[in-house]
C-alpha positions in Angstrom: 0.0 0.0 0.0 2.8 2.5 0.7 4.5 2.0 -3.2 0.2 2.7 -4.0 0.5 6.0 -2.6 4.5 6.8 -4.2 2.2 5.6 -7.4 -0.2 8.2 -6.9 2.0 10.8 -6.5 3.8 9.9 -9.1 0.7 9.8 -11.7 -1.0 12.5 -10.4 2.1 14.3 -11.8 1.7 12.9 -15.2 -1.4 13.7 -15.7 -1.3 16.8 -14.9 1.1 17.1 -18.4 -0.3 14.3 -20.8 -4.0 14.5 -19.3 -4.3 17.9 -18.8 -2.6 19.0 -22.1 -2.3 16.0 -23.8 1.5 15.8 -24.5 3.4 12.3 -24.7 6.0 12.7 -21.9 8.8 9.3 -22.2 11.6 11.0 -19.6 9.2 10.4 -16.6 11.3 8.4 -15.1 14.5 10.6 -15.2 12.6 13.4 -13.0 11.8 10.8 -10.6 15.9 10.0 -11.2 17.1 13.7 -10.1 15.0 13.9 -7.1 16.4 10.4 -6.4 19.5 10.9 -6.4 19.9 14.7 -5.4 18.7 13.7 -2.0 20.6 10.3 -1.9 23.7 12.3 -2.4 23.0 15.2 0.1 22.1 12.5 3.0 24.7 10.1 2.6 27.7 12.4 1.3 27.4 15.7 2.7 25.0 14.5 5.7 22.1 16.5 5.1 18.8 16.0 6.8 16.3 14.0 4.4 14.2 16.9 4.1 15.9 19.5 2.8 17.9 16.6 0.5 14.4 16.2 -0.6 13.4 20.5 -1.3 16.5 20.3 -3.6 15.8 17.3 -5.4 12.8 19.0 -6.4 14.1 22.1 -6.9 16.4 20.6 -9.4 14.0 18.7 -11.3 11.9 22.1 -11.0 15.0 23.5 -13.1 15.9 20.9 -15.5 11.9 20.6 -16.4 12.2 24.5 -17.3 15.5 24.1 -19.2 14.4 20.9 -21.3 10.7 22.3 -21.8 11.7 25.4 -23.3 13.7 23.4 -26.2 11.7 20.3 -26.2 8.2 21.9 -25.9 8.7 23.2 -29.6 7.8 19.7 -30.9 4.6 18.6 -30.9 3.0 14.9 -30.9 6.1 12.0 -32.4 8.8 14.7 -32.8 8.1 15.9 -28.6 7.9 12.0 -27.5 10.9 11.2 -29.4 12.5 14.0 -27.5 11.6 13.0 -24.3 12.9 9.5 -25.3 15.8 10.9 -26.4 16.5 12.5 -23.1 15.2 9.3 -21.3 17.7 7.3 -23.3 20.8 10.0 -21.9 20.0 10.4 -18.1 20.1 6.6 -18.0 23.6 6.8 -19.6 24.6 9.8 -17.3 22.8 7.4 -14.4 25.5 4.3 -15.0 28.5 6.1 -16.5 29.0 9.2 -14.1 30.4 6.8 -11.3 32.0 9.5 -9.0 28.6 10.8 -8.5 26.1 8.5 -8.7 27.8 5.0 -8.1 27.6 4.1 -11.7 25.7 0.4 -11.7 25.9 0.1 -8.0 24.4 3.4 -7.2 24.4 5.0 -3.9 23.8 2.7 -0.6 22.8 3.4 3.2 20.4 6.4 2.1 18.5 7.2 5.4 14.6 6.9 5.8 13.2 9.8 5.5 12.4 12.2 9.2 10.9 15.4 9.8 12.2 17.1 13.0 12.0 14.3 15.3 9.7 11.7 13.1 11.7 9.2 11.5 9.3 7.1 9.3 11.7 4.0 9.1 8.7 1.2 9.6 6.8 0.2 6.6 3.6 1.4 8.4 4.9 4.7 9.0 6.0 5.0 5.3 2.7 4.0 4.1 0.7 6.9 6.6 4.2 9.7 4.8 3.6 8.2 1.2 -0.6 8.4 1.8 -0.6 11.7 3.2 1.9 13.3 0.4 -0.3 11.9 -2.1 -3.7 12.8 -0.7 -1.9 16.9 -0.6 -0.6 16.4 -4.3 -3.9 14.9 -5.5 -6.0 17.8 -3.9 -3.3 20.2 -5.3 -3.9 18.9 -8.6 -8.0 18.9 -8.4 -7.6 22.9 -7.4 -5.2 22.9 -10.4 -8.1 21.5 -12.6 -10.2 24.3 -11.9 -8.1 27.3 -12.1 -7.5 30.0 -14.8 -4.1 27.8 -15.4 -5.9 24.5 -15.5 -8.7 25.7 -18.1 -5.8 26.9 -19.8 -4.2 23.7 -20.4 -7.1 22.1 -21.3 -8.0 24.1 -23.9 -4.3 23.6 -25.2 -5.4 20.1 -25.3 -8.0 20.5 -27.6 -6.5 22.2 -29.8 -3.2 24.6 -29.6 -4.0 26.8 -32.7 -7.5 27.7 -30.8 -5.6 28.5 -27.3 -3.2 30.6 -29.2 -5.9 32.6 -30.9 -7.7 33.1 -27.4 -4.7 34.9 -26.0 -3.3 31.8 -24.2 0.3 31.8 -24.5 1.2 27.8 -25.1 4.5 27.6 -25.1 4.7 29.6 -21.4 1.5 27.0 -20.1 3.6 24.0 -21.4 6.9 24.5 -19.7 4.4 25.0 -16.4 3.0 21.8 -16.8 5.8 20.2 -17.4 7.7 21.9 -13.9 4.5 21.1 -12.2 5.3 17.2 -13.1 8.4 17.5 -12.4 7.9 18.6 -8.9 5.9 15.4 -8.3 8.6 13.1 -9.9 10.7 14.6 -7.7 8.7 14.1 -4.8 7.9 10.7 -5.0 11.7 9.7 -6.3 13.3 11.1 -3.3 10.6 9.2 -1.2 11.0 6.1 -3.2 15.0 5.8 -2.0 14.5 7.0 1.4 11.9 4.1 1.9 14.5 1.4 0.2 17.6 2.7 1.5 19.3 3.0 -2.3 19.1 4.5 -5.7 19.5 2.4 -8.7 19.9 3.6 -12.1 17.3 0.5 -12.8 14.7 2.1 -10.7 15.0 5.3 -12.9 15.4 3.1 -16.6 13.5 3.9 -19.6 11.0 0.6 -18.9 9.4 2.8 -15.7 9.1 5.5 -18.1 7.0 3.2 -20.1 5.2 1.7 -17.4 3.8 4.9 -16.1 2.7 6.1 -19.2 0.8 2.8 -19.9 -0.5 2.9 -16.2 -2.3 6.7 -17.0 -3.8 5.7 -20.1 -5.3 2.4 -18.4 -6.7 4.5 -15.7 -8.2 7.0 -17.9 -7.3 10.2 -19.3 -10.4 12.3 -18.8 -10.0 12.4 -14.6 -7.5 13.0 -12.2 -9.6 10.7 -9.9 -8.4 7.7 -12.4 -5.1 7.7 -10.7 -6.5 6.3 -7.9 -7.4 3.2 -10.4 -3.9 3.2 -12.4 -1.9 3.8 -8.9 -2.3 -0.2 -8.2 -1.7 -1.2 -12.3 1.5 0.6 -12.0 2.4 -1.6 -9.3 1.1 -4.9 -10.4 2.2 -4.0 -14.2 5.7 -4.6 -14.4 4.9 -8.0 -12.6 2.2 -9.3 -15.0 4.4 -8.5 -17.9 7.7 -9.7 -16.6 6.9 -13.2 -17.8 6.6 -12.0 -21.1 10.6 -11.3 -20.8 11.6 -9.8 -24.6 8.3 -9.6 -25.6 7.0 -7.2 -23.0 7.4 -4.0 -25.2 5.7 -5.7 -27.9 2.9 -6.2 -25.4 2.8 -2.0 -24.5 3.1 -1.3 -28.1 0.3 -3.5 -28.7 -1.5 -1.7 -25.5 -0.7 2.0 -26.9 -2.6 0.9 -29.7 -5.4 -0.7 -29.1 -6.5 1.2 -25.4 -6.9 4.8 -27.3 -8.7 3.2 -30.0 -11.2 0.8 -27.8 -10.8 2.2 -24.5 -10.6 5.9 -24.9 -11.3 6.8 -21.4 -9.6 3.9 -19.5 -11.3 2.0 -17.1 -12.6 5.1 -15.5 -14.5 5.5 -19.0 -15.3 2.3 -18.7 -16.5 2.1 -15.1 -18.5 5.4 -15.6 -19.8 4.1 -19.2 -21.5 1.0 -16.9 -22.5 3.6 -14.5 -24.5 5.3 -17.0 -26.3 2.5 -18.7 -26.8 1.1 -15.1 -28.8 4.4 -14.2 -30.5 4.5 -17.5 -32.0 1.1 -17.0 -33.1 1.5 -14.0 -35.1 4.7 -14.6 -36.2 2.9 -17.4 -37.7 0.2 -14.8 -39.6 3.2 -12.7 -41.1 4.8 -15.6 -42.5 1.5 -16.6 -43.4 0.8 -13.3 -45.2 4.6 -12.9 -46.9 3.9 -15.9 -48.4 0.7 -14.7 -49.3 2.0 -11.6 -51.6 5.0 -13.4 -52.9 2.5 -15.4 -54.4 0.5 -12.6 
């Protein structure tokens, strides 16, 4: 249950950049990777409290979001996803090769759980209450989002860019928001992710989680931020359903990117309220009939 909540965190985030404006993001994984290991490097090399490891690990990925997003968010559909692959592709490089800084293939051990003044949440029960009560903030954070003048503005870029920019809504300056707003909730649940496990691993960060995360939101649903709460526990159970598969599992979310947006354009929460609806209909479909019986007698 406490990976659940990292999970929702962690989505919440994405959807705030491919649900709310509908851009393919591949590099997921590598903001989740700074925030990682900015705080794993602060606790364990320079002896820094988790917490504020855990500010500049999102700070950083705050950064780098603005500096990649203001070349990157140029592109639009392939060319941006490509990008963001591309960039996937080199912080997994940077990840193994840099060695001096980041361990290389071992990575960085004895990271401390994470404490706040005199709470240290080293249990697994006490991680799961942290990882539940970051995401329930992040998730509200990112309903009030929904609903502001910056929200309605990134939906509309959604829809359709040409539109927002004939409106007045400058796109570029929305997208590179969006994008720092996900980062900030990579960050967040990477940095939690290692204080929980005690390690960062350039496999935790690896292109596959980029992947995995971006299959778990469109399986959820795009049209809600409440679908999280329904991709949170496929993003967990995922990688293991698929790991059988062995070479073939990228065939398998190829096969999935295909065939979900086509059939299943709103996820199971399209799905779930799609049932809901015919559900409702039916049954006021049975009190009319029975109304009209009842006048007849």
């Amino acid at each position: 249950m406490g990976f659940i909540g990292l999970f929702v965190i962690t989505l919440t985030g994405h959807m705030v950049f491919l649900g709310y404006t509908g851009q393919i993001l591949l590099c997921h994984a590598s903001l989740m990777a700074i925030g990682g290991y900015a705080t794993a490097i602060l606790t364990t090399k320079y002896s820094w409290p988790p917490i504020g490891g855990v500010l500049v690990g999102v700070v950083l990925t705050v950064l780098f979001a603005y500096l990649i997003g203001k070349v990157i968010l140029r592109l639009r559909r392939a060319y941006l996803a490509i990008a963001t692959l591309a960039i996937a592709l080199i912080m997994g490089s940077v990840l193994v090769g840099w060695i001096d800084v980041t361990g290389g293939p071992s990575g960085i051990n004895n990271i401390p759980p994470f404490s706040l003044g005199g709470l240290i949440f080293e249990s697994v029960e006490s991680f799961y209450i942290l990882a539940w009560l970051v995401a329930i903030v992040g998730f509200i954070l990112a309903l009030h989002l929904g609903s502001s003048r910056t929200g309605r503005a990134l939906r509309t870029i959604r829809r359709d860019e040409a539109v927002a920019s004939a409106l007045g809504i400058d796109v570029p300056k929305y997208k590179v928001q969006a994008l720092m707003i996900t980062g900030a909730y990579a960050a967040v649940s990477g940095a939690l992710y290692v204080h929980f496990l005690g390690i960062a691993l350039p496999e935790s960060f690896n292109l596959d989680i980029s992947f995995e995360v971006l299959m778990a939101v469109i399986l959820g649903g795009l049209g809600t931020v409440y679908s999280v709460f329904l991709a949170a526990p496929l993003l967990k159970f995922l990688p293991e359903l698929t790991a059988a598969a062995g070479d073939y599992k990228l065939i398998i979310f190829g096969l999935l990117f295909i065939l979900v947006p086509m059939y299943f354009t709103g996820g199971i929460a399209g799905l779930l309220v799609s049932i809901w609806r015919r559900l409702s209909n039916l049954s006021r479909g049975r009190f009319r009939h029975a109304t009209e019986v009842e006048k007849v007698h």
